[in-house]
Backbone bond lengths (Angstrom), bond angles and torsions (degrees), N, CA, C in turn:
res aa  C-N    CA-C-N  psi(-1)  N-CA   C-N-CA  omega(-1)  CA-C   N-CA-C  phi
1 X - - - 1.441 - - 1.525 108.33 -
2 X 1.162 109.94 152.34 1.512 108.35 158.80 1.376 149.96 -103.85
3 X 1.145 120.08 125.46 1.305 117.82 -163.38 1.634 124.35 -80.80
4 X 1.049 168.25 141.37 1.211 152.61 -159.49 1.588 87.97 -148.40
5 X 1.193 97.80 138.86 2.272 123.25 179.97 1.115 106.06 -164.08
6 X 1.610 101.15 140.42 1.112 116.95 159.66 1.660 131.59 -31.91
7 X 1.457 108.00 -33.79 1.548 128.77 178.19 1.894 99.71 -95.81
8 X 1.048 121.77 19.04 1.677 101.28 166.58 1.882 98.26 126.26
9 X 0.971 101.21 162.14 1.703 118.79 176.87 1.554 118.70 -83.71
10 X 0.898 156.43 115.76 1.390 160.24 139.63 1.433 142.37 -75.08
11 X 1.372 123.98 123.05 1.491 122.68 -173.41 1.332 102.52 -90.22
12 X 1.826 137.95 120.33 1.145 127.41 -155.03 1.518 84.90 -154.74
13 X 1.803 93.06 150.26 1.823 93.52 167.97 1.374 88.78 -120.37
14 X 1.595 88.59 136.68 2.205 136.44 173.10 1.439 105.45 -92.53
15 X 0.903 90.74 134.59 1.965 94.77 146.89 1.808 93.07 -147.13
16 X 1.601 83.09 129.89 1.264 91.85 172.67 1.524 99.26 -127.81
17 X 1.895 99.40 174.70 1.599 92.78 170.38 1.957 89.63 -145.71
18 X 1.040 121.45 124.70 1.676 147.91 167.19 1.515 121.04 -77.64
19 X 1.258 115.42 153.06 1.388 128.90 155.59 1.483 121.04 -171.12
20 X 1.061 127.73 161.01 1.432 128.28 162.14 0.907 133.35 -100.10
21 X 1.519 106.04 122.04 1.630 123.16 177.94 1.048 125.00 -70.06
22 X 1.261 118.73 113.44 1.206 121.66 -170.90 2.140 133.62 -74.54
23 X 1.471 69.71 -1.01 2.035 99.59 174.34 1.910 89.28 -58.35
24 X 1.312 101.58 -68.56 1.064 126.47 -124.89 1.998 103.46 -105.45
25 X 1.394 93.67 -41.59 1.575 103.54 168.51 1.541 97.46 97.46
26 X 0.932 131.84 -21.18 2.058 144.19 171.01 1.198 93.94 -39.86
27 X 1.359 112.20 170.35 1.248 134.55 141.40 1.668 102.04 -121.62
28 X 1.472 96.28 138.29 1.376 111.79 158.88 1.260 119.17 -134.62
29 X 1.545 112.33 151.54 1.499 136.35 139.00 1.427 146.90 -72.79
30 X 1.090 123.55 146.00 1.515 129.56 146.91 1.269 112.82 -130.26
31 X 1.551 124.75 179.26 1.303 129.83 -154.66 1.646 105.79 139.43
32 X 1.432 101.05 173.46 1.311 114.98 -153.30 1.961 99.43 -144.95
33 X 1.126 102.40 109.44 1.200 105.51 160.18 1.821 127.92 -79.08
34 X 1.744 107.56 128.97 1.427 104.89 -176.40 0.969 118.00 -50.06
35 X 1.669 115.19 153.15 1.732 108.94 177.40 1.505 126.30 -47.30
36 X 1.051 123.17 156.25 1.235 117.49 -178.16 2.040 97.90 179.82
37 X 1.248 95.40 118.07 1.480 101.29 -161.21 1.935 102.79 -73.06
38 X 1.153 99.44 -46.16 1.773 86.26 168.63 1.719 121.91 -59.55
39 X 0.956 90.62 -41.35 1.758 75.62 173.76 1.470 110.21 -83.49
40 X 1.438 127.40 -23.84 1.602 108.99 169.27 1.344 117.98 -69.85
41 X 1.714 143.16 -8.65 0.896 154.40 -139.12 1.930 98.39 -113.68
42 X 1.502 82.07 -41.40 1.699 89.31 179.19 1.097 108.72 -64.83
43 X 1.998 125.04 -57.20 1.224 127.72 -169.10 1.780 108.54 -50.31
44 X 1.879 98.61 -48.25 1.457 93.18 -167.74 2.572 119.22 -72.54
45 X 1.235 77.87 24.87 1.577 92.41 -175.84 2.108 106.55 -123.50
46 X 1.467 101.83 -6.95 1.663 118.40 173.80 1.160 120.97 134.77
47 X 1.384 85.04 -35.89 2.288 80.76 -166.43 1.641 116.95 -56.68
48 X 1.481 80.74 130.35 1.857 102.81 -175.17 1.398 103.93 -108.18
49 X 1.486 129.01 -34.21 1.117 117.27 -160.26 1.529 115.63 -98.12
50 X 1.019 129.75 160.98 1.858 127.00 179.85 1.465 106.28 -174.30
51 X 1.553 101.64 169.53 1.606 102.49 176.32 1.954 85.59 -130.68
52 X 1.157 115.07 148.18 1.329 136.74 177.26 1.293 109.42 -134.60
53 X 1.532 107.73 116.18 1.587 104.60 -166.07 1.339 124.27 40.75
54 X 1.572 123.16 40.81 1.691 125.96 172.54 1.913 89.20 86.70
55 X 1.701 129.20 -37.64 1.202 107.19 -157.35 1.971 115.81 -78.40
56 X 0.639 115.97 130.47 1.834 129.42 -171.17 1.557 84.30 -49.50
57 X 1.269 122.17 127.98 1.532 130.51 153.87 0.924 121.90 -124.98
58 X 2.005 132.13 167.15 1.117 96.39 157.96 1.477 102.76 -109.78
59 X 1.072 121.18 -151.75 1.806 123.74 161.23 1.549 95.46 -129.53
60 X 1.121 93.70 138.48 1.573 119.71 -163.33 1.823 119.12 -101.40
61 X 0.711 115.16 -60.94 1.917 153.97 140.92 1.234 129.50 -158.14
62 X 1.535 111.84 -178.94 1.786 133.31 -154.94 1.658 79.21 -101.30
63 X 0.879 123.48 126.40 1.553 130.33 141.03 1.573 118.12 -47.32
64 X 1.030 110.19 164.71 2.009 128.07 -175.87 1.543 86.52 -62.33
65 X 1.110 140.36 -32.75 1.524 141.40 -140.28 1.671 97.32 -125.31
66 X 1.288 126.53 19.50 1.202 113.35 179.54 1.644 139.05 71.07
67 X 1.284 90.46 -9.09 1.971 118.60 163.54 1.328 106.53 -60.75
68 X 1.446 114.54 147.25 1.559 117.74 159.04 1.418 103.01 -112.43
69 X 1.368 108.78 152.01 1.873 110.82 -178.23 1.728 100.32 -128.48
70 X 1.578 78.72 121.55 1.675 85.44 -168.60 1.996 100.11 -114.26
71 X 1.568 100.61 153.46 1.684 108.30 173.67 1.532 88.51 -105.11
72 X 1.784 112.92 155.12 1.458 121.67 127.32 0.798 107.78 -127.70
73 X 1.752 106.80 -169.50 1.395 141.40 149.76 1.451 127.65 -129.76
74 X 0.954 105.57 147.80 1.906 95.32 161.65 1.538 106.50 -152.84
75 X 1.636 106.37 139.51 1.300 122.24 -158.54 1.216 111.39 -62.86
């Protein structure tokens, strides 16, 4: 997948899992991006914001294992 940041582009493997809320009419995600020390390095220095495959995420924290666990949405 691809990652898109303010600090540079990244080729990263996601697994996410989605649904729509029906509050709200969204669809959202969570999921966990594989380790990967440049992008855990970014999160653990601030960066919240990203696009993953075009979808708006945020990154949340690095897991014990070097994972980042990210939420979206898209309208």
């Amino acid at each position: 997948m691809r990652l898109e940041t303010a600090h540079g582009v990244f080729e990263v493997r996601a697994v996410l899992a989605g649904r729509v809320e029906p509050v709200d009419g969204r669809y959202h995600c969570d999921g966990r991006i594989a380790p990967d020390e440049r992008v855990a390095a970014l999160v653990r220095t601030g960066l919240r914001e990203a696009r993953l495959d075009g979808l708006a995420v945020k990154l949340t924290e690095v897991d014990p294992w070097g994972g980042v666990l990210v939420r979206g949405t898209r309208p």
